[in-house]
C-alpha positions in Angstrom: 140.4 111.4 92.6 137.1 113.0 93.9 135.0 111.4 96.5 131.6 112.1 95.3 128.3 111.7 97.8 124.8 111.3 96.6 122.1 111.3 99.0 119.4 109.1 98.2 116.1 110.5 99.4 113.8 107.7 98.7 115.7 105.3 100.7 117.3 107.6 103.1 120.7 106.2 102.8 124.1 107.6 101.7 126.3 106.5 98.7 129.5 107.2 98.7 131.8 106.6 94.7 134.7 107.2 94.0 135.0 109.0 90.8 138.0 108.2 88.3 138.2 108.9 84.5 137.3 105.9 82.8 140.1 103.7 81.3 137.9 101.9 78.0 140.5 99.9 77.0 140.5 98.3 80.6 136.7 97.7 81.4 135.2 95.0 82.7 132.0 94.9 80.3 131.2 91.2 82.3 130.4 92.7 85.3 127.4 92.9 87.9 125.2 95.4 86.7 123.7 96.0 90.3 126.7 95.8 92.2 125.2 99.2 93.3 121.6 101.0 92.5 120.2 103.8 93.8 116.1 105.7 93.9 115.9 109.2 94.1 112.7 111.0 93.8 112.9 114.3 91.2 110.4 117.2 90.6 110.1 118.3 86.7 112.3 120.9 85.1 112.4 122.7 81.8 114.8 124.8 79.2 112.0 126.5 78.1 108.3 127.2 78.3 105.6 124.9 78.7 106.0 121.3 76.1 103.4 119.8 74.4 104.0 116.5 75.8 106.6 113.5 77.2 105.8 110.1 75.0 106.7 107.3 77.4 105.2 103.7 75.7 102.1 102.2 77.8 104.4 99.1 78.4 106.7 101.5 80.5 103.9 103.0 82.3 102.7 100.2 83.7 105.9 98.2 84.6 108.3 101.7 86.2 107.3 105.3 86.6 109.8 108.1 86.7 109.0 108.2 90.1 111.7 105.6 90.9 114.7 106.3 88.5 117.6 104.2 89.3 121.0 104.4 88.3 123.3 101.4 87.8 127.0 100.7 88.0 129.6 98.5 87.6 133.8 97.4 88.2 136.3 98.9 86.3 139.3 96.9 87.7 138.2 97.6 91.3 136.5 101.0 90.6 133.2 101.6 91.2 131.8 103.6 87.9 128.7 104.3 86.5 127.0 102.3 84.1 124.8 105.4 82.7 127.0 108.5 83.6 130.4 110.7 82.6 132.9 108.6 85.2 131.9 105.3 83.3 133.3 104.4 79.8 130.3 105.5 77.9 129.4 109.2 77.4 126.4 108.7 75.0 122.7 106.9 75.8 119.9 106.2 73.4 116.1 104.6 73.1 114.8 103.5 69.9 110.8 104.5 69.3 109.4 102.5 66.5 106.6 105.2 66.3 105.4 107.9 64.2 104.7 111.7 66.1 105.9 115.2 65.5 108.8 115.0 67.9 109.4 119.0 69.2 112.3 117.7 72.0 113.8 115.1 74.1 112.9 115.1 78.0 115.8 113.2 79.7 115.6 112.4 84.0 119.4 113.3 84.9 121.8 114.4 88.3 125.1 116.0 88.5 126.9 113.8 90.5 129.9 116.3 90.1 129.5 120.0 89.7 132.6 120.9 87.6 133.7 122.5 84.1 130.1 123.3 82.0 130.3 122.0 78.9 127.3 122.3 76.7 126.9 118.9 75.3 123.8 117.4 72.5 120.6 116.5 73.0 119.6 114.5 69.3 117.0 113.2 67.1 118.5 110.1 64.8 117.1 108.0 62.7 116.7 104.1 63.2 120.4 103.5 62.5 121.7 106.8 63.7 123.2 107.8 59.8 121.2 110.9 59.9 120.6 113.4 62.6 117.2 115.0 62.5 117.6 117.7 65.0 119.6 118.6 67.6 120.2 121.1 70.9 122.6 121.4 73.6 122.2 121.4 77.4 124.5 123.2 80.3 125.4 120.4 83.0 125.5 123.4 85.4 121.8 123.9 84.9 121.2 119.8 86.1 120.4 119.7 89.8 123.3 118.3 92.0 120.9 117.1 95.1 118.4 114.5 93.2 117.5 113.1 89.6 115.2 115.3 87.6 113.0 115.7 84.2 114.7 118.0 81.9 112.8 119.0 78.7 115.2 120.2 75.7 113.5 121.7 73.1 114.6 121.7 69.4 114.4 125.2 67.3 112.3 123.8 64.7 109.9 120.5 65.8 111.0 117.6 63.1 107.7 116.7 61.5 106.3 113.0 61.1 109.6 111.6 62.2 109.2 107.6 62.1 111.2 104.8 63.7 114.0 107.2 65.5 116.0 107.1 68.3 115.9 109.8 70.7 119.3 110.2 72.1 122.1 112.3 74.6 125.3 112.7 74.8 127.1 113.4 78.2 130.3 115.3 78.7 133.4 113.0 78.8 134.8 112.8 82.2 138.0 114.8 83.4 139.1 115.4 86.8 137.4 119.0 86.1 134.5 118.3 84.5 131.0 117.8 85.4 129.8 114.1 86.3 126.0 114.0 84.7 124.2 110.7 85.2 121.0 109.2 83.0 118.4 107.4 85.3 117.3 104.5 84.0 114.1 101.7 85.2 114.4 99.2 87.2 115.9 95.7 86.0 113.3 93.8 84.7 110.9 97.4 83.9 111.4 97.2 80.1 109.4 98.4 77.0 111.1 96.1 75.0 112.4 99.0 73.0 115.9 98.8 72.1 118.6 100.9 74.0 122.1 102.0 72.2 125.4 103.3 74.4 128.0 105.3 72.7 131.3 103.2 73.0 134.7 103.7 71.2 133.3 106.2 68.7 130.1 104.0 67.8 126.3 103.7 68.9 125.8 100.1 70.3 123.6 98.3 71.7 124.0 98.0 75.0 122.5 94.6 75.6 125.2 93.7 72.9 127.8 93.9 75.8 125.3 93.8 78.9 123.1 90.7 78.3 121.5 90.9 82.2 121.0 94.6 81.1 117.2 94.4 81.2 116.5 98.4 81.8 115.2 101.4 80.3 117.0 104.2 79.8 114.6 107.5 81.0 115.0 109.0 77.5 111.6 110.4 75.9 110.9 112.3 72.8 108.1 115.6 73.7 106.2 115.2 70.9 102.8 117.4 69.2 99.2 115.9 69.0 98.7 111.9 68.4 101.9 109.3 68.4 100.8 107.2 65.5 102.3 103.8 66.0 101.8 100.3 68.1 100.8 100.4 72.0 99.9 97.8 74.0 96.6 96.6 72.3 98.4 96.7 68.5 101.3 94.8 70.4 98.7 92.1 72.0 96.6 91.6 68.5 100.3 90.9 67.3 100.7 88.0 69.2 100.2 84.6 69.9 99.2 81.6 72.9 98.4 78.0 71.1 97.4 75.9 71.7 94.9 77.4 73.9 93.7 75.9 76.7 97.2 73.9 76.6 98.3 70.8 78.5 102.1 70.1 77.7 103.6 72.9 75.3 102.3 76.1 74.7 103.7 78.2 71.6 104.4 81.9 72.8 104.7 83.7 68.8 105.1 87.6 68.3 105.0 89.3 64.9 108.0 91.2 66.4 111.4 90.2 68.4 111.3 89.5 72.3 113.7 89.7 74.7 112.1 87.9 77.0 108.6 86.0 78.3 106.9 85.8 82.2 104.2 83.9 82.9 102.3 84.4 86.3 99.7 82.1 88.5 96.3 83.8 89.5 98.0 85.0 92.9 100.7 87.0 91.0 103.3 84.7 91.8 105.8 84.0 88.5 106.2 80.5 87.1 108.5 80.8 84.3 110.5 83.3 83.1 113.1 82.9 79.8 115.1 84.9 77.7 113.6 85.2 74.0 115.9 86.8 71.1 113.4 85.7 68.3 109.8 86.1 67.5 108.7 82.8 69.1 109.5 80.5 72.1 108.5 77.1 73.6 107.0 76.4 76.7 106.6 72.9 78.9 103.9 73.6 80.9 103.0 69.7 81.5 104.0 70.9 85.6 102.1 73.6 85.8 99.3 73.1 88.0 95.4 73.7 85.9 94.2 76.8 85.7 94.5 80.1 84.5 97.4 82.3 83.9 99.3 85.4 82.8 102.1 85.6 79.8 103.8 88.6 79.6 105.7 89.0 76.3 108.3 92.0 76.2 108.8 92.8 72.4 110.6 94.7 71.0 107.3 97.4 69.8 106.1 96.8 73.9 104.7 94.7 76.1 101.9 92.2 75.4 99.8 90.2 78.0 97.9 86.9 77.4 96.0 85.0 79.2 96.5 81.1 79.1 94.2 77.8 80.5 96.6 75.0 81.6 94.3 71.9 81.6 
């Protein structure tokens, strides 16, 4: 057993884990998902020269930044292991992109909790349900940085042209006693796109919120695409949806021409009023308590977050 220490510069505290080789058939898949989170600041690193750029969907960028990655974790009969890394039961992580773009790489924000055997491990392009690879490269853990997360930027050979509704995916090396421990950062709870994140469990890409329902995260997994992404953002997302009646009194109607996972709605001082859990394209509110006025929806969907604005009279 390894006792493995990461220092956690952006809160100036110590975390100390130990590190065990994950027993599947033995984990706990109902447990606290923040039983133990840490933020580390990073600087940006590359595998090769300069990349046209990292896609991250405007519904990200304005809920996280990859200035505060976290990572998560959770009990494996008494261990301690890590939700996103080598030690844990899952050595694979992937985000969906319902988009269209030139994808040239994946840019990934990892740390090497362990420094240990390098094995070169994948870096993939899938599509949608992960029957066909589109391109693929391989990454050293010795090359990740041991004392903080970071950006890495793995380029493909040939840039996969046009590639439409894909997942962007890595695969990290299965956890011995010799190996390297690498770790995927992901957002903070609550900090979702709404775009749909996949583990690899037991031979098989999952979704993760399958087996983590109170896993509301994103996983810091981007493609680095050429030129324009051609696809929703946040105002194709908003003319999607739907407040009504509106101004409202006792129910309000909160519709979506694509899935949620989940609804806020906020007062005019930024405090939240209501928050639910949505797996469909529309939800119910009772607003006959709130108090008149004016006020925020947030709807995370599954193509990214859309705001309304809603009068309770």
């Amino acid at each position: 057993m390894k006792k493995i220490t990461l220092f956690i510069l952006a809160l100036g505290l110590t975390m100390g884990v130990m590190a065990q080789k994950a027993n599947v058939s033995s984990t706990t898949l109902t447990s606290n998902l923040e039983v133990r989170q840490a933020e580390m600041k990073f600087g940006v690193k590359t595998d090769a020269a300069k990349t046209p750029s990292i896609f991250k969907p405007s519904a990200f960028n304005s809920c996280a930044s990859t200035e505060n990655p976290k990572l998560y974790t959770f009990n494996n009969d008494g261990d301690t292991l890590y939700l996103t890394g080598s030690n844990g039961a899952f050595f694979g992580f992937a985000q969906h992109y319902p988009v269209t773009a030139t994808v040239t790489g994946v840019a990934a924000v990892l740390v090497k909790a362990y420094n240990g055997d390098d094995i070169a491990t994948n870096v993939m392009l899938t599509n949608s349900d992960f029957t066909q690879t589109l391109a693929t490269t391989t990454y050293q853990p010795a090359a990740i940085d041991g004392s903080a997360f970071a950006v890495y930027q793995y380029n493909f050979a040939t840039p996969v042209a046009n590639a439409s509704n894909f997942n962007v995916a890595i695969r990290i090396p299965e956890y011995t006693q010799t190996s390297s421990d690498i770790i995927l950062a992901t957002t903070s709870v609550g900090c979702t796109s709404g775009l749909t994140r996949y583990i690899y469990f037991q031979d098989a890409w999952v979704d993760i919120t399958t087996m983590f329902t109170t896993f509301d995260a994103d996983f810091m997994l981007f493609p680095i695409v050429e030129g324009n992404v051609n696809g929703l953002n946040n105002v194709d997302v908003n003319s999607l949806t739907y407040v009504y009646p509106n101004p409202a009194k006792d129910q309000v109607m909160l519709a979506s021409s694509f899935n949620m996972d989940k609804v806020e709605i906020f007062n005019i001082m930024g405090q939240k009023v209501y928050e639910n859990s949505v797996n469909g394209i529309s939800t119910t509110v009772n607003v006959s308590n709130f108090a008149q006025g004016t006020y925020l929806v947030k709807m995370f969907t599954e193509a990214g977050l859309a705001t309304k604005k809603i009068v309770v009279k």
